[in-house]
N, C-alpha and C positions, 0 to 999 in steps of 0.2 A: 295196347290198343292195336286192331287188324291195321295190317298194312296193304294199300294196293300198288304196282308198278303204275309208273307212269307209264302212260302210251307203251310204245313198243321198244325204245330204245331208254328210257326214261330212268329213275330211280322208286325204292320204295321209299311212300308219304305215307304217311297215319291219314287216314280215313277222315280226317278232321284237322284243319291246317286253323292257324290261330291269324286271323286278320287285323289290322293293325290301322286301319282308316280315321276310325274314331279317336286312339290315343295320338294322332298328330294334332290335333287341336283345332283352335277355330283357324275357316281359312273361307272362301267361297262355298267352298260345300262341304264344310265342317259341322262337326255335332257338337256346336260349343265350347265351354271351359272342361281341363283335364286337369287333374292331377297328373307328374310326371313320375312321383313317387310310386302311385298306384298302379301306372302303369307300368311300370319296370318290374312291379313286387307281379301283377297282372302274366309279363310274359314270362319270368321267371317261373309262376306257379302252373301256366300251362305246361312248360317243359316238364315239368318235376310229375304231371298226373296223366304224361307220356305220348304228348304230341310231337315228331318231331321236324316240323317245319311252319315256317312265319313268313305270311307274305305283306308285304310294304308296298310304298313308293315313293317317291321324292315329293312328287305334289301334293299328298299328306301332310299339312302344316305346312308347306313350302320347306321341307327337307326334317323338317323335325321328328316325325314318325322314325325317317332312318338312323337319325342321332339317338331316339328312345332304345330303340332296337339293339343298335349298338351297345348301348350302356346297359342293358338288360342281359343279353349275350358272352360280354367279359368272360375269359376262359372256357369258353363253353362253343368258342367258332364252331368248329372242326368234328363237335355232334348236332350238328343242327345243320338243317336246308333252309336256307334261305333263296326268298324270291324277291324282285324289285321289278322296276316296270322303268318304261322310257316312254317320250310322245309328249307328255303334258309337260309345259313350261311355262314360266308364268316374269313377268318381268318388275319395275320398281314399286309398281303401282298395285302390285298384288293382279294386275290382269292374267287370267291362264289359255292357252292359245294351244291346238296341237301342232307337234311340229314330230315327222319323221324324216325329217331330210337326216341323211348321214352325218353330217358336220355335225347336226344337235345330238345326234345319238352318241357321236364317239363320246361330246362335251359329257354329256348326262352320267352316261356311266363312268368316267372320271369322277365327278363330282357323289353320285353316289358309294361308288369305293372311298372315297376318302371320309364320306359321313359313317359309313357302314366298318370302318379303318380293317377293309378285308383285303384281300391280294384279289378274291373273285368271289362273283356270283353263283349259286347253284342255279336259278330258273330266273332269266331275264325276260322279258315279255314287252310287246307292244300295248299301250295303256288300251288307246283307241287308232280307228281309221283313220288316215293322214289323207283327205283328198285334194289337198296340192301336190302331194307327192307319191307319187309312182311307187306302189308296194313293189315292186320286184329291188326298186333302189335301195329300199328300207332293207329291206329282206336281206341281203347281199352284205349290206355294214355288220348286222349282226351274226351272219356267219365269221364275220372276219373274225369279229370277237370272239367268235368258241375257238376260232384257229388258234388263236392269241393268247386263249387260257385264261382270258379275262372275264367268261361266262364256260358252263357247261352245260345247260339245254338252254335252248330257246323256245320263246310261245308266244301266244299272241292272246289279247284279250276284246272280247266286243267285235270280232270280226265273223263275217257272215260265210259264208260256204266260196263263192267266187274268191272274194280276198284266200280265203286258206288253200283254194286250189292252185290260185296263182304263184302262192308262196311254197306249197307242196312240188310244182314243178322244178326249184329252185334247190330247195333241200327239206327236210321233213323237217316237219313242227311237229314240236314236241309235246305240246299243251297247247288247251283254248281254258280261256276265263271266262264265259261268259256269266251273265245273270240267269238264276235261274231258283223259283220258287212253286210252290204250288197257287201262287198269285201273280206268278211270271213263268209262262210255256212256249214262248216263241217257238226257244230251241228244239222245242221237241218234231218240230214239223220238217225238219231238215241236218239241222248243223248236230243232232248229236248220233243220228243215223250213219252222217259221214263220218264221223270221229274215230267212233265205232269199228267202220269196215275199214277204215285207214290209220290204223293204230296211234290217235291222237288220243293223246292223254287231255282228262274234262275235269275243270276242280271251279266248280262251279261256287261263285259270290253270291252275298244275299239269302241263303236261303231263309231263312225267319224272315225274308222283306224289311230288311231295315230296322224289325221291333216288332213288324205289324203281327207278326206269325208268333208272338211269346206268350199270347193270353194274360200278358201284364204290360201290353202298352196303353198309358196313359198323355192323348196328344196338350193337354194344359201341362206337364212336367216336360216339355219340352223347350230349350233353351230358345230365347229368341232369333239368335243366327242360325238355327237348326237348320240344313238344306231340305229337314223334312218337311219344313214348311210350304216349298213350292214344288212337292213331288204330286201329282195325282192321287196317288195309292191313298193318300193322308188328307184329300179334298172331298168334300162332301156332293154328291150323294154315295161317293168309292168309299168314303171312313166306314159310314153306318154298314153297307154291305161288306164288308170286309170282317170288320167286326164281329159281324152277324156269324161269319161263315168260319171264323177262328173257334165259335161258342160255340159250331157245332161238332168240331173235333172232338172235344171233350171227354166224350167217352171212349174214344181212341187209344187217347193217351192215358185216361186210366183204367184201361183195361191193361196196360203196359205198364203199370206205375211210374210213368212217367211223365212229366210236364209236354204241355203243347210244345212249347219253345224246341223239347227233345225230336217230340214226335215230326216236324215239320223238316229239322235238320235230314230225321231216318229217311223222310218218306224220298226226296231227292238221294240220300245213297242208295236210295232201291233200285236206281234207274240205272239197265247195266253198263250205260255209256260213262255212268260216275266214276272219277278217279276219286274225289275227296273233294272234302264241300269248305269254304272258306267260313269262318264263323269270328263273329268280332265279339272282344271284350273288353271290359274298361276298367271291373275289378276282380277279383280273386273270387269272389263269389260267382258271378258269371262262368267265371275257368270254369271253375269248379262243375257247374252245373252245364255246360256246352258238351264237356265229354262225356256225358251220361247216354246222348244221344249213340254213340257207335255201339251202345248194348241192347238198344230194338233192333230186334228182326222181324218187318215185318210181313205179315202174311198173304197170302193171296187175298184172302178174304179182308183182309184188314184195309188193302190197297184199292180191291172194288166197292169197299165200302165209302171211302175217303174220295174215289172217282163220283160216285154218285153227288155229292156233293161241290163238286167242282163248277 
């Protein structure tokens, strides 16, 4: 599978990083019950159809994604990049609260080392914005950590162009996470212009929307706790138009023989500011069918066609 450098000081990522959201399980903004089985055989078979990096985080299942992860991984550390996040933490009650003060950050990555039973992180990241707490403070703790050997890049996720400037003053960021779909363009108005011209690496989440973008989501086959339930994208009058606009890709993607789900992944690696695009799965079949997308290329024509309907 192509590989692109992160940013400017960054490593090489497959074009296609395996997300791991959904196999933490139910939790506040979980996707339901999981098999733990399927998800082990799950990251297992991504690696094998040669993706090689998986990103987590602790607030996934309230730690469990990391513990999947781990037990997925067994002898296989030391070929794999691995990424984890800090910021969300949640207390007895299942409440989750952002916290980037240092103290939680050192705490957090303690405890995800010991879920993940690694020595260190390859890409640790800020979840979201912390605005009780002073980004230059936040910023500052996790450099100590790359001093420390107990991360080797750092990034940040969800944050907007000021936050990254303020933390680029400090020392460079190495990645942004943000969201990012052809049903989601914020960033196109700002945050991936600067990335770009300031060598941050971009491995954009979401791109299929959650499901919306696969031409096989079905909102009655979603579990009760689903967080999709109280997302917009998945509320009506936004279902039916959504909908509407996935049916019209269609010949797109088979003029490419390949599925919407494919095509939706491709059309975000088009954008040059892409490092790799995060893509979740839950079984072997998904794997299976996620990395199909890194084989469209698509075309000018293909791209202004797909523009007009936006």
């Amino acid at each position: 599978m192509q590989t692109r450098k992160l940013g400017k000081n960054g490593p090489e990522i497959t074009v296609i990083g395996l997300g791991t959201w959904a196999i933490g399980g139910p939790w506040q903004f979980g996707w339901g019950e999981q098999d733990d089985r399927d998800s082990i055989l799950t990251i297992q078979k991504s690696l094998d159809l040669g993706i090689n990096w998986v990103d987590t985080a602790p607030v996934y299942g309230f730690g469990h994604s990391e513990e999947i992860v781990c037990e997925a991984l067994k002898g296989k550390r030391d070929k794999i990049i691995l990424a984890t996040k800090c910021g969300m933490v949640w207390n007895d009650r299942g409440r989750v609260n952002i916290n980037l003060k240092p103290s939680s950050i050192r705490r957090e990555i303690e405890d995800s080392l010991r879920r993940l039973d690694t020595d260190y992180v390859d890409l640790y990241q800020f979840h979201w914005p912390d605005p009780k707490t002073d980004v230059e403070e936040s910023w500052q703790e996790m450099i100590k950590l790359k001093e420390e050997g107990k991360v080797r890049y750092v990034g940040v996720s969800n944050f907007d162009v000021p936050l990254l400037e303020k933390c680029m003053e400090i020392h460079h960021v190495d990645s942004l996470q943000p969201p990012y779909s052809m049903l989601e363009r914020d960033v196109e108005k700002d945050i991936l212009s600067y990335c770009e011209k300031n060598g941050i690496g971009v491995i954009a989440y979401s791109p299929m929307q959650a499901g919306l973008l696969t031409g096989k989501f079905d909102k009655s086959r979603l579990a009760p706790d689903d967080w999709r339930h109280k997302d917009q994208h998945f509320k009506e009058p936004n279902l039916s138009r959504n909908l509407e606009f996935v049916e019209s890709l269609k010949p797109v993607a088979e003029r490419h023989g390949k599925s919407i789900a494919n095509l939706a992944v491709a059309w975000v690696l088009a954008h040059p500011a892409i490092t790799s695009a995060i893509v979740g799965a839950r079984n072997t079949d998904q794997a299976e069918e996620n990395v199909l997308a890194a084989e469209i290329k698509l075309s000018e024509d293909d791209l202004n066609e797909i523009a007009q309907k936006l």
